[in-house]
C-alpha positions as MATLAB code, in Angstrom:
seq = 'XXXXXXXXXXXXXXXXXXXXXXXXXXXXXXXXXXXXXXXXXXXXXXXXXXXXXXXXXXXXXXXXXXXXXXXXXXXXXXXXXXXXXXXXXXXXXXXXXXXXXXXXXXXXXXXXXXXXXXXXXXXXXXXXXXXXXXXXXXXXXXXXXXXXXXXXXXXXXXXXXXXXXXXXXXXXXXXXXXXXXXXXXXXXXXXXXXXXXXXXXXXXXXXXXXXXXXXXXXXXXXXXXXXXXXXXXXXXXXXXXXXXXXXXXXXXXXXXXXXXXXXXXXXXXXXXXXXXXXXXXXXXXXXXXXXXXXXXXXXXXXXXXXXXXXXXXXXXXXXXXXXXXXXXXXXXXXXXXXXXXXXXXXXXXXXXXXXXXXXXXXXXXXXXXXXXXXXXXXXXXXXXXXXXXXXXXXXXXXXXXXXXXXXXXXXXXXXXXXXXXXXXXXXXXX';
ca = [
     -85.934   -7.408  -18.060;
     -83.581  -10.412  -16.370;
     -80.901   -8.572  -17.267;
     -82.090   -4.991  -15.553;
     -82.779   -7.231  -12.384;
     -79.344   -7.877  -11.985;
     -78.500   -4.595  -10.379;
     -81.918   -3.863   -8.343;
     -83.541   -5.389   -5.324;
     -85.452   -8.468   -6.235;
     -88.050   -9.585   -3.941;
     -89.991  -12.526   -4.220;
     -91.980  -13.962   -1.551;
     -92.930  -17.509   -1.334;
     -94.435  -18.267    2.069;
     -92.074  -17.359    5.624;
     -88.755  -18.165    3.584;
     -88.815  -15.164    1.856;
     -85.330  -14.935   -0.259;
     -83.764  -11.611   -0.885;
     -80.875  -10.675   -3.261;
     -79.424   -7.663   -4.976;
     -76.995   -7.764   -7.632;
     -77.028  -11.503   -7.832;
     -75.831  -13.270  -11.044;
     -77.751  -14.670  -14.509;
     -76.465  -17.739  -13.393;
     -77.262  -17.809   -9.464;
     -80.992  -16.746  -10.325;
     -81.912  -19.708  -12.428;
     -79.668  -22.159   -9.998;
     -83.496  -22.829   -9.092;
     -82.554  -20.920   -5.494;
     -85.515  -18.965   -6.260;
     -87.953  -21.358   -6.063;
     -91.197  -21.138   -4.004;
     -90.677  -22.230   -0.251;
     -90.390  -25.459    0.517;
     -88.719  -26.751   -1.856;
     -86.677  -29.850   -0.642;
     -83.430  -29.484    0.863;
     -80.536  -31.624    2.329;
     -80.095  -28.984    5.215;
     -81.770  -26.103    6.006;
     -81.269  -22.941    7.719;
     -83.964  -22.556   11.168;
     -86.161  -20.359   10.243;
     -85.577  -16.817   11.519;
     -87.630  -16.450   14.316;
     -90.953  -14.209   13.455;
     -90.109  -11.442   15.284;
     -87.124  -10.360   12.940;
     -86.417   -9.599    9.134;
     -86.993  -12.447    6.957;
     -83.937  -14.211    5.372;
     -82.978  -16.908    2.534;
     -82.537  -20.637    2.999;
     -79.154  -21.935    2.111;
     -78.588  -25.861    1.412;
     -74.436  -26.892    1.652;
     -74.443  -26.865   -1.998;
     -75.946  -23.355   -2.251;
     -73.033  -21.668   -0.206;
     -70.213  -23.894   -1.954;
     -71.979  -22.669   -5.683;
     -71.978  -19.106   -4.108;
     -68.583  -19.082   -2.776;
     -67.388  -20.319   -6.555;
     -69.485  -17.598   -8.269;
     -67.489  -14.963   -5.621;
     -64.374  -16.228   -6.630;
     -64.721  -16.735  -10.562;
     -65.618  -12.866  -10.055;
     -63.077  -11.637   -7.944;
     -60.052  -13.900   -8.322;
     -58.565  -12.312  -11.786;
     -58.835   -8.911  -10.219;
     -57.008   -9.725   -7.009;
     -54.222  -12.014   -8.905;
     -53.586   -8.410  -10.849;
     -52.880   -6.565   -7.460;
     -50.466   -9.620   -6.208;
     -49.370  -10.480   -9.358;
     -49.048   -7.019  -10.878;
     -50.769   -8.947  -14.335;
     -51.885   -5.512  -15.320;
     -50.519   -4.688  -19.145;
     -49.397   -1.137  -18.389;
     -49.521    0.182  -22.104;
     -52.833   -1.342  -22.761;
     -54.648   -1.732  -19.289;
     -55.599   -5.148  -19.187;
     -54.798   -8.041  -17.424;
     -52.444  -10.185  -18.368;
     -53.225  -13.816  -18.413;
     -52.136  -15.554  -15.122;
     -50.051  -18.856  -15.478;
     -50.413  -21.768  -12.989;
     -47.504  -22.591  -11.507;
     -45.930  -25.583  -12.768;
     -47.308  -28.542  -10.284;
     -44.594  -31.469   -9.297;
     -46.118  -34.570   -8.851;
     -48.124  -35.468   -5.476;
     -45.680  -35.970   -2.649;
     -42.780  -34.358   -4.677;
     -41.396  -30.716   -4.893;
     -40.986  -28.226   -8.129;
     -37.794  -27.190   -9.181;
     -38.317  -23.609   -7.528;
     -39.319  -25.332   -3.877;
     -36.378  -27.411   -4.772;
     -33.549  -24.761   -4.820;
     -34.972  -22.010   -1.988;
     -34.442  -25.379   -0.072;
     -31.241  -25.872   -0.875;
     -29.997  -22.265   -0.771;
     -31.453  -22.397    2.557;
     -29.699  -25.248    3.337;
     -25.923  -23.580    1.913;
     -27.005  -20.640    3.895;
     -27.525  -22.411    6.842;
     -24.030  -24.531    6.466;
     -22.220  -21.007    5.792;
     -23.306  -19.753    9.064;
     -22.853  -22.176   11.469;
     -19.457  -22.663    9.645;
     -18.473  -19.112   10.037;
     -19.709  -19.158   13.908;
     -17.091  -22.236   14.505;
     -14.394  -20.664   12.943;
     -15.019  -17.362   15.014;
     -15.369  -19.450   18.257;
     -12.070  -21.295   17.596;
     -10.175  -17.590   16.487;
     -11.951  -16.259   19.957;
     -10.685  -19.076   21.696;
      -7.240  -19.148   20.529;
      -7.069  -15.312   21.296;
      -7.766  -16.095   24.650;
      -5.691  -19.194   25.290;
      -2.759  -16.872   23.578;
      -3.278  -13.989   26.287;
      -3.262  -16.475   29.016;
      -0.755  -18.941   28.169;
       2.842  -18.114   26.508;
       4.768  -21.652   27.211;
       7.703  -19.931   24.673;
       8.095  -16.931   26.788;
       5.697  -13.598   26.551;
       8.374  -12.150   23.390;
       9.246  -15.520   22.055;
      10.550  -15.087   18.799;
      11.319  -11.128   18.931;
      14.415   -9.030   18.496;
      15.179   -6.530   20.890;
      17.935   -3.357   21.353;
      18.102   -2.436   24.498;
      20.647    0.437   24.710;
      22.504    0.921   27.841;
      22.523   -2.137   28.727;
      25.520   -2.789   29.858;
      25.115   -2.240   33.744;
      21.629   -1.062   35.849;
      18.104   -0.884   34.492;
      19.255   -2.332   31.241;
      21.278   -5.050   31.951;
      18.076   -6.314   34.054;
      15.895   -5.528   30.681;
      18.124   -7.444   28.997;
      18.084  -10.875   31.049;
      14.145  -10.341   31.359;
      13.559   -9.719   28.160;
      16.009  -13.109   26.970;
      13.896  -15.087   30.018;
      10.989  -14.477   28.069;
      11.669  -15.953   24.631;
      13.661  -12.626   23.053;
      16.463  -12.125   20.740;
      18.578   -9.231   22.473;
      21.214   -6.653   21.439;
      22.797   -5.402   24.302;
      24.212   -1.944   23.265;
      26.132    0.175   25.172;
      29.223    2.382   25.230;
      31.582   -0.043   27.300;
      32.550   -2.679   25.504;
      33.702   -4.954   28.275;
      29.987   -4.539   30.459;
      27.899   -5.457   27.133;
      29.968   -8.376   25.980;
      29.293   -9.705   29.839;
      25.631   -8.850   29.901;
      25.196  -10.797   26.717;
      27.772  -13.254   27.912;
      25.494  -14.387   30.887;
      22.549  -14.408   28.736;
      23.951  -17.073   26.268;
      25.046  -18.980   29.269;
      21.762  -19.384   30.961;
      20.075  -20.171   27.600;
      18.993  -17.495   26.174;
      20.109  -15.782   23.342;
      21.749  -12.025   23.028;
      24.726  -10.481   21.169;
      26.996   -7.171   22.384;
      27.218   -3.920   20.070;
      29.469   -1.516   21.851;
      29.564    1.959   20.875;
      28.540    5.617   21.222;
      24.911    6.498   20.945;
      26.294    9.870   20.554;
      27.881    8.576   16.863;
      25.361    8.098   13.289;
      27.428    5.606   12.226;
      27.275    3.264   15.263;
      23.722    3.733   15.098;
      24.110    2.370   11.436;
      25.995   -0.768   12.699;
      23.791   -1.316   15.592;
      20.423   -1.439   13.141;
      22.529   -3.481   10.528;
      24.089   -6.251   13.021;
      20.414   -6.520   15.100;
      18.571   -7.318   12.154;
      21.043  -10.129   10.932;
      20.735  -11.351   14.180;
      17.450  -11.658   14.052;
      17.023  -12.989   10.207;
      15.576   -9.653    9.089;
      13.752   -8.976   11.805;
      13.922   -6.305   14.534;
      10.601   -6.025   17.116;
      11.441   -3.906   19.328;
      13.334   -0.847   20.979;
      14.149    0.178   24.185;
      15.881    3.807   24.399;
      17.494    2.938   27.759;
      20.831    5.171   27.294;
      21.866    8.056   29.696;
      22.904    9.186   32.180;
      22.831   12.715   34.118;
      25.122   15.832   34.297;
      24.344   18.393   36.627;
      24.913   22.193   36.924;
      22.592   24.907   37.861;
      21.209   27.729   35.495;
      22.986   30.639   37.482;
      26.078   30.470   39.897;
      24.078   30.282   43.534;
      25.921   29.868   46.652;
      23.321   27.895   48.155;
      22.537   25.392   45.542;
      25.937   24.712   44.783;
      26.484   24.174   48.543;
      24.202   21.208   48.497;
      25.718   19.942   45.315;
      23.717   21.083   42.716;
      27.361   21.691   40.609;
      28.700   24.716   39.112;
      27.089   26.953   36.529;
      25.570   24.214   33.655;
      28.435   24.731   30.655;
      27.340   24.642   26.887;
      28.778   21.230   26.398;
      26.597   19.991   29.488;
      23.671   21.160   27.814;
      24.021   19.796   24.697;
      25.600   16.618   25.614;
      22.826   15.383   27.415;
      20.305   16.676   25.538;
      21.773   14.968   21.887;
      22.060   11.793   24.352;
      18.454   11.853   25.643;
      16.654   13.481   22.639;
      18.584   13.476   19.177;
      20.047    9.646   19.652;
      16.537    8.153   20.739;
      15.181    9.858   17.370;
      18.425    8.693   15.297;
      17.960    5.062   16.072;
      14.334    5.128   15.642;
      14.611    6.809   12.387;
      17.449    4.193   10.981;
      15.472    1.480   12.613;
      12.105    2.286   10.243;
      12.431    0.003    7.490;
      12.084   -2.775   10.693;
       8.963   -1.384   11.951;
       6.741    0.166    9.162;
       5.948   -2.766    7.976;
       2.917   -5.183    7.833;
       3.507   -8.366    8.527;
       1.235   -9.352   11.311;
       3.778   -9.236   14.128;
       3.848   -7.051   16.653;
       6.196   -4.129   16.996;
       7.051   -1.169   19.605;
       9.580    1.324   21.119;
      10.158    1.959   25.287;
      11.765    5.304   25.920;
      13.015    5.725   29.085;
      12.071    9.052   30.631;
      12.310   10.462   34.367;
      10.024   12.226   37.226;
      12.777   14.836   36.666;
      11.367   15.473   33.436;
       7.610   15.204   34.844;
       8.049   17.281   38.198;
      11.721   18.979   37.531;
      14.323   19.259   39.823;
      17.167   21.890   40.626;
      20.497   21.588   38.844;
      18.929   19.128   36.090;
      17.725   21.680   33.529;
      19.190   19.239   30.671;
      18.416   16.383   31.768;
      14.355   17.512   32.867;
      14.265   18.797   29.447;
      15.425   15.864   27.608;
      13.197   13.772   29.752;
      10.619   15.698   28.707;
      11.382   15.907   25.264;
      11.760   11.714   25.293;
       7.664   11.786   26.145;
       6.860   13.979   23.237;
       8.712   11.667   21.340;
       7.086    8.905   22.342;
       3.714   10.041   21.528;
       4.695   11.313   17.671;
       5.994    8.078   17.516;
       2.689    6.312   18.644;
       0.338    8.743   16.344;
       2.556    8.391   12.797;
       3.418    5.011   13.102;
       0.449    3.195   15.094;
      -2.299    3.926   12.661;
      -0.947    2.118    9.442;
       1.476   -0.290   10.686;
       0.124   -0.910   14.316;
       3.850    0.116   16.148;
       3.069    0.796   19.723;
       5.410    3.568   21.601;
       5.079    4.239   25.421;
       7.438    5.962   28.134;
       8.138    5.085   31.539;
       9.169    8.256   34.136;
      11.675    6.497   36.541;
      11.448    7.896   39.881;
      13.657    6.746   42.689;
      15.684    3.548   41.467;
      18.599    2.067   42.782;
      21.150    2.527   40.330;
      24.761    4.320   40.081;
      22.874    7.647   38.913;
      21.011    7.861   42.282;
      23.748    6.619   45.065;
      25.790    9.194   46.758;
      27.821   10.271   44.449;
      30.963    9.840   46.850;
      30.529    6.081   45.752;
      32.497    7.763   42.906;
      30.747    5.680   40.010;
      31.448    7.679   36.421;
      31.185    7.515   32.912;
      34.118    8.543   30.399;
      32.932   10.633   27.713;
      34.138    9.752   24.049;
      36.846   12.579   24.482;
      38.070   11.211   27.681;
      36.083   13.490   30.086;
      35.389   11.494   33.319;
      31.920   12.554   34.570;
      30.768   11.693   38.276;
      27.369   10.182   38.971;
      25.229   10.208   41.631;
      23.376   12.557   43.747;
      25.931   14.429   46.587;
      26.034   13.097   50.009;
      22.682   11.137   49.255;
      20.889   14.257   49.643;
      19.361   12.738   52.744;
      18.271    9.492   50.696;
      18.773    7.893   53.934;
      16.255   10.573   56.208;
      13.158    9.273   57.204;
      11.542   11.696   54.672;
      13.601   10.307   52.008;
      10.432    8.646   50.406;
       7.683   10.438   51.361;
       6.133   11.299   47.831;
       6.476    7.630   46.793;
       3.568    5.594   47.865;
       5.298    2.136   49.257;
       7.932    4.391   50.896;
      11.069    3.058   49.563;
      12.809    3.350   46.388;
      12.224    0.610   43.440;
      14.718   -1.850   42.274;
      16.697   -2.001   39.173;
      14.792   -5.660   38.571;
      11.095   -3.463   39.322;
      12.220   -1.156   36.823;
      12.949   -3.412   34.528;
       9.486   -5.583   34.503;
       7.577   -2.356   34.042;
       9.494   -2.411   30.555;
       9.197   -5.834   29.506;
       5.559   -5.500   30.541;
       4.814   -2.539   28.103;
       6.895   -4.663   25.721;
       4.666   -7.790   26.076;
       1.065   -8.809   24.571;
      -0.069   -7.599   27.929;
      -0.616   -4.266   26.965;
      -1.016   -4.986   23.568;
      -3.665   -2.222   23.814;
      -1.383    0.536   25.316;
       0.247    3.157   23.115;
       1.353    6.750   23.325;
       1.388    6.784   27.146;
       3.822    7.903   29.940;
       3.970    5.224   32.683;
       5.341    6.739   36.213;
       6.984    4.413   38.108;
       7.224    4.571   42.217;
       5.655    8.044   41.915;
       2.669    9.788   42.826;
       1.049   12.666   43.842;
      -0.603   11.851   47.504;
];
């Protein structure tokens, strides 16, 4: 009958403290909690007040024997769930371990090492936070401060550079820290260039010779990178110069000195110039440049408005020109991916150099076969008219020295981040 009573309402009243269970334990019911009212106790419960349901008086030690009995019940069931002690095959609970205790005021072995690995993980990241700080800050102090020059340590062709816009590359470039190879077709204007270079400290050797010749190209690769122990950073495709003649005979053009009818030899002369040699030298020059050494690398190609905008009598030399910036960005997309080579272009507009005086200055250049060939634009073509500069923004023409920085800046850290572009210098549309 005790045993039935265990799952029913048991009621047993015993004056006002009327107790009232359900489902209580063997154990609880004979704890003597079910005594007759009044029974002495260390604390009691007030009495509910008569007006509402009657409830059980509970000493300290009642609700600290009542909370055990809950637990002795209940904890094995709930250390299953967390502890996933069920035996799958069989269904049963497996029998829980207590953890291993370390003496009082002392940690286990397993508090002992997430401690340390915390600790190592700790050390690993503040460790790896310095060393990025110091790499950041380096970067930085390297963008802002070259005391050895902004291409310290670099080799550098720079092809025509005998006289103009190259000779200028060439003593920037040297200013700035850079091994230079002043190439160009007159011997006695290269050897000077470099010469002057040596002489004001810097460092620079003349190859003389034809672009317009494979094997000279051979010999210029081959002497650069001796000169610079193996090394060769950068080119500048600087060569050229212009040779004009007009499409079909026309009085009129010809009359403002626009030259005859453009010959076969004009057209492929300045095109192999402007467009094979660039892609010659580039191509011997590869073993130099696909590499991966950590060290920076790119090619300049000089290109021309004329080759941008076009203008009349030029049809070789705006094609080239145009060509060059195609070039340029092949260059950038097969060689910039793997091996990080930049390539850019800058369109020249109005410099002052022996291609765009009057050409009754009677400046010229002497073909390998002897063939003198005038430069220069005829009678100025109003260069000196106060529309002369009207499309160019500062309203004068730029400066062989101006032309030059715009290439040693492409060529510098400075726009370490700018590849396959076409720079226009002194030009824009207004």
């Amino acid at each position: 009958m005790e045993e039935m009573m265990t799952n029913r309402r048991v009621e047993e009243s015993a004056g006002p403290n009327a107790l009232k269970f359900r489902g209580t334990s063997n154990r609880f019911r004979t704890s003597g909690l079910y005594e007759a009212a009044g029974a002495e106790t260390k604390t009691s419960v007030s009495p509910a007040p008569p007006s509402s349901p009657k409830h059980p008086t509970f000493t300290n030690s009642d609700i600290d024997e009542l909370a055990q009995i809950h637990l002795d019940f209940h904890l094995p069931r709930i250390s299953k769930v967390i502890m996933g002690g069920v035996d799958r095959a069989g269904g049963k609970a497996k029998p829980l371990k207590a953890p291993k205790k370390a003496p009082k005021g002392e940690m286990d072995e397993e508090d002992k090492a997430f401690l340390e690995k915390q600790r190592a993980d700790a050390k690993a990241k503040a460790e790896m936070a310095a060393k990025a700080k110091a790499q950041r800050a380096a970067q930085i102090t390297g963008h802002l401060n070259y005391p050895k020059g902004l291409l310290a340590g670099q080799v550098a062709i720079i092809t025509g550079s005998g006289q103009g816009i190259g000779a200028e590359a060439a003593r920037l470039f040297a200013n700035e820290g850079a091994k230079v190879i002043v190439s160009d077709i007159d011997a006695a204007k290269a050897n000077a260039v470099a010469e002057n270079i040596n002489k004001s400290g810097g460092s620079a050797i003349a190859v003389a010779g034809d672009m317009l010749d494979s094997e000279y190209l051979k010999t210029l690769v081959k002497k650069a990178a001796e000169f610079g122990d193996g090394k060769i950073h950068v080119i500048v495709n600087n060569a050229g110069y212009t040779w004009d003649g007009v499409i079909h005979k026309d009085a009129l053009l010809i009359t403002l000195g626009h030259g005859q009818q453009m010959t076969d030899k004009q057209w492929e002369n300045i095109i192999a110039l402007h467009n094979t040699a660039p892609f010659k030298l580039v191509r011997q020059a590869a073993p130099f440049f696909r590499v991966t050494d950590g060290e920076p690398r790119c090619i300049i190609n000089i290109s021309s408005t004329s080759g941008v905008h076009g203008n009349a009598g030029q049809a070789n030399y705006g094609l080239a020109k145009s060509g060059i910036n195609g070039l340029t960005k092949v260059i950038a997309k097969e060689w910039g991916p793997k091996f990080g080579v930049r390539c850019n272009s800058i369109a020249f507009g109005h410099i002052l150099t022996r291609l765009t005086a009057a050409k009754e200055e009677g400046a010229f250049v002497t073909t390998p076969d002897g063939e003198k060939i005038a430069l220069g634009i005829p009678n100025g073509q109003g260069a000196k008219s106060p529309d002369a500069n009207n499309d160019i923004p500062l309203r004068r023409p730029g400066t062989a020295t101006e032309a030059a920085s715009s290439i040693l800046a492409l060529a510098s850290p400075l726009c370490s981040y700018i590849t396959g572009q076409r720079a226009t210098e002194n030009r824009a549309e207004l």
